[in-house]
C-alpha positions in Angstrom: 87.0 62.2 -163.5 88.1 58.9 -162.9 86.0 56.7 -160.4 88.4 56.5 -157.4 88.6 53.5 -154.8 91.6 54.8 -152.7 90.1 55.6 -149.4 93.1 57.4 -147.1 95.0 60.2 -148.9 98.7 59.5 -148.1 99.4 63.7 -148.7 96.4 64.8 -146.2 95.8 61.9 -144.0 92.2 62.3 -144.8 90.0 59.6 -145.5 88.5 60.1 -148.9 85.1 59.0 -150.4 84.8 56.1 -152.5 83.0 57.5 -155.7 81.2 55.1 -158.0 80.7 55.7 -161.8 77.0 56.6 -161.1 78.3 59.0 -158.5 80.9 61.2 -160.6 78.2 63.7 -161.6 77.5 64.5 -158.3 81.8 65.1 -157.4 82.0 66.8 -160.7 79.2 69.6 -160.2 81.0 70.1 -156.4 84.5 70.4 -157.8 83.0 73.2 -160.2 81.6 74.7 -156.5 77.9 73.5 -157.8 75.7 70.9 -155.6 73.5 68.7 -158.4 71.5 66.2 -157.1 69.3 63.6 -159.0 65.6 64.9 -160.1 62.9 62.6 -161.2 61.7 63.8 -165.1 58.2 61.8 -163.5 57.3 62.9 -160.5 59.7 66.4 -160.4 61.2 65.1 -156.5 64.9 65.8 -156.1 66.6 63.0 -154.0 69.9 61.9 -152.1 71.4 59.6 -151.8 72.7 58.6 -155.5 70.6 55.6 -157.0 69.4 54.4 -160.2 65.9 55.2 -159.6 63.4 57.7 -158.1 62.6 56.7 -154.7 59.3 58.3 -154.7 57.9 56.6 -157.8 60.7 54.3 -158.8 60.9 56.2 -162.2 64.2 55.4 -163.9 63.8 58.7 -166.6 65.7 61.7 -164.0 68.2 64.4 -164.9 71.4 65.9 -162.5 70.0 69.1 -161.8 71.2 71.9 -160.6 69.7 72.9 -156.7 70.3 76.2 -154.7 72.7 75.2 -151.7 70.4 76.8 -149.6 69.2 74.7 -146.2 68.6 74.7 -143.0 69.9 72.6 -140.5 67.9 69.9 -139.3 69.9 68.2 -136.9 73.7 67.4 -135.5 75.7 65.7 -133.3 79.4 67.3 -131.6 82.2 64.8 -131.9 84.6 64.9 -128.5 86.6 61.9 -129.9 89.2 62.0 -132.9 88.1 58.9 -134.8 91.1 59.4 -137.1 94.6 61.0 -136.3 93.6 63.7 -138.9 90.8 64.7 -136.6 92.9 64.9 -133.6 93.6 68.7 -133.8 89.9 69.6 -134.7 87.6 68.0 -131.8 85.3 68.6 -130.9 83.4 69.2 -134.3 80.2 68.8 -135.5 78.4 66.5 -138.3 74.7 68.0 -139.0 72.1 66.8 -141.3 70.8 69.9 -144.2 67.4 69.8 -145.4 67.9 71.5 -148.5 65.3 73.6 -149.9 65.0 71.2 -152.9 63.7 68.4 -150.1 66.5 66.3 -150.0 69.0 65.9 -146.6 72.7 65.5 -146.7 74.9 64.9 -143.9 77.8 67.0 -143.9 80.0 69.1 -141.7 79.4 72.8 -140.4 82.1 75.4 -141.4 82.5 78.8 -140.3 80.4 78.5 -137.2 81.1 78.1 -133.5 80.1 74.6 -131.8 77.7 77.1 -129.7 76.3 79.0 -132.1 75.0 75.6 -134.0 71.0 75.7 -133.8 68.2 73.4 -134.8 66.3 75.5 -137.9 69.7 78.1 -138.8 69.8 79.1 -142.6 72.9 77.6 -144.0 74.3 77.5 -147.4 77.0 75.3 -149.7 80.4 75.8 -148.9 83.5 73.8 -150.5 86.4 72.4 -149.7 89.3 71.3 -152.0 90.8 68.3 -150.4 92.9 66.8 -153.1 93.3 68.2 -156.9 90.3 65.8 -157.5 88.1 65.6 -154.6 86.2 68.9 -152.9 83.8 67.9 -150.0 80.5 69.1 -150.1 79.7 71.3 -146.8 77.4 74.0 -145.5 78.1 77.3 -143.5 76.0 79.3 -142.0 74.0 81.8 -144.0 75.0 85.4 -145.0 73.3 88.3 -143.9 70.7 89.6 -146.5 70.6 86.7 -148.4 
């Protein structure tokens, strides 16, 4: 995967992340429909976001390592207003904040689940989304049944 600094995506209208060199194991493990985050050979944390050292005890010796995808939600906020034309036919819709089992939280969106349904402390799990034939998004659902 090539780093990629195009930010709007002319084909879906969607705004795109910028991914960074350090970043492209991260986008790499997602398009294989795997999260992998950044854990500290030191001190054993997992962290987000990406950076060059632990932020727990600034250890620069970690591996990309492979987490569950299991969560639960720790917070959210419901969007009324389409910030972008793409988001025009999808508000209202909700951004939340995972705490993964793992310890870190990423902020993401919420597929599969009514804006009334959305609680504070719901399982959730890693769900992906091919956007272009090099980027899938990162994003949670909420969790099956028996799991």
């Amino acid at each position: 995967m090539q780093p990629s600094l195009k930010v709007k995506d002319d084909r879906t209208g969607r705004y795109l992340p910028v991914i960074y060199p350090e970043e492209i194991p991260f986008w790499e493990a997602a398009k294989q429909r795997q999260l992998k985050l950044q854990r500290c050979n030191s001190c054993g944390k997992a962290w987000y976001p990406i950076g060059p050292a632990c932020p727990f005890c600034f250890s620069m010796d970690f591996a990309w390592s492979p987490m569950s995808g299991r969560g639960t939600l720790h917070n959210y906020v419901v969007y009324h207003k389409a910030w972008t034309p793409w988001f025009e036919k999808r508000v209202p819709y909700a951004v939340v904040q995972v705490q993964l089992e793992e310890g870190p939280r990423l902020t993401t969106n919420l597929l599969d689940c009514a804006l009334d349904a959305i609680r504070i402390g719901m399982p959730v799990e890693a769900a992906y989304e091919d956007v272009t034939d090099e980027i899938t998004l990162l994003q949670f659902r909420p969790a099956s049944a028996g799991k």
